[in-house]
C-alpha distance (Angstrom), angle and dihedral (degrees) to the residues before:
residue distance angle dihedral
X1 . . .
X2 4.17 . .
X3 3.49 119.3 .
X4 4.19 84.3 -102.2
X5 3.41 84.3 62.0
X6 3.51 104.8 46.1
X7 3.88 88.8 53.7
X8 3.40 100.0 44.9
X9 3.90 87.8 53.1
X10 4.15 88.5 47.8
X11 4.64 86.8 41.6
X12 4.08 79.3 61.7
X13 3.97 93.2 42.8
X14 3.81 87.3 57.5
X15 3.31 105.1 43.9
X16 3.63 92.3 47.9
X17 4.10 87.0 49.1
X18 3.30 106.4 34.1
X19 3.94 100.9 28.1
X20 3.83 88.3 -127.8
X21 3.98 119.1 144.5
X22 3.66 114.6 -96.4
X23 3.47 94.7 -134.7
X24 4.18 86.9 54.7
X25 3.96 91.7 61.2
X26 3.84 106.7 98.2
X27 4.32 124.7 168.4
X28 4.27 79.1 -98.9
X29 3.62 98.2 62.0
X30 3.75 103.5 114.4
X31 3.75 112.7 -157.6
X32 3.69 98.2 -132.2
X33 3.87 107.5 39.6
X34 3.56 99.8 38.7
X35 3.84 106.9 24.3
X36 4.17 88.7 34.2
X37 3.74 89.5 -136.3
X38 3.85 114.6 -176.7
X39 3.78 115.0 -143.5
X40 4.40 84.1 -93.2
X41 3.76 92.6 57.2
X42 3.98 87.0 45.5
X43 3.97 97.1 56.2
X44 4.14 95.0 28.0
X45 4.12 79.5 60.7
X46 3.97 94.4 40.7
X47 4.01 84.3 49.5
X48 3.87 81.2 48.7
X49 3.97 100.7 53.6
X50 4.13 84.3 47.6
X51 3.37 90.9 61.1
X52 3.81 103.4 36.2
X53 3.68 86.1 48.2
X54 3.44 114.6 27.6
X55 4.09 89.2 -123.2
X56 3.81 133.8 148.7
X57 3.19 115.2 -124.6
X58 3.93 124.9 176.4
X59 3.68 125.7 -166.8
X60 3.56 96.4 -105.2
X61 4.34 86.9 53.6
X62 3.70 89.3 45.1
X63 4.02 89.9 47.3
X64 4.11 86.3 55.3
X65 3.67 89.0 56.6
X66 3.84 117.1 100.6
X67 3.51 118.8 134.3
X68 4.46 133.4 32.5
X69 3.73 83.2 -96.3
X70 4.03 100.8 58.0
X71 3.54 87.2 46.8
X72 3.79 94.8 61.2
X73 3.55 100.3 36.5
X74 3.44 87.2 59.5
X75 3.50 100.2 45.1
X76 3.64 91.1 43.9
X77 3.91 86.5 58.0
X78 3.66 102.4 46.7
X79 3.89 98.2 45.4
X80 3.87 119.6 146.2
């Protein structure tokens, strides 16, 4: 998948989640300050991207992960 990919996929995660407007998710969102995720929303939407993308990702990766933007670079890096 390209990187436009890979967010667009995560932009639908979101708004499904966090019943935020598509069109609202930028690469600067960051998951706590803006979305007000609690440490539960973080790892039910890590657990999320591992399905939707058949990705890795340890607690020390998902701990790195703040904003739209980490969470596709990453993803983008450890594809299958």
């Amino acid at each position: 998948m390209t990187e436009q990919e890979v967010f667009a996929k995560i932009a639908e995660i979101i708004e499904e989640r966090f019943e935020v407007s598509a069109d609202k998710v930028t690469n600067e969102l960051n998951f706590q300050n803006d979305l007000d995720a609690d440490s539960i929303d973080i790892v039910e939407f890590v657990l999320e991207l591992e399905d939707v993308f058949g990705a890795e990702i340890s607690d020390e990766d998902a701990e790195q992960l703040h904003t739209v933007g980490d969470a596709v670079k990453f993803i983008v890096a450890n594809q299958k």
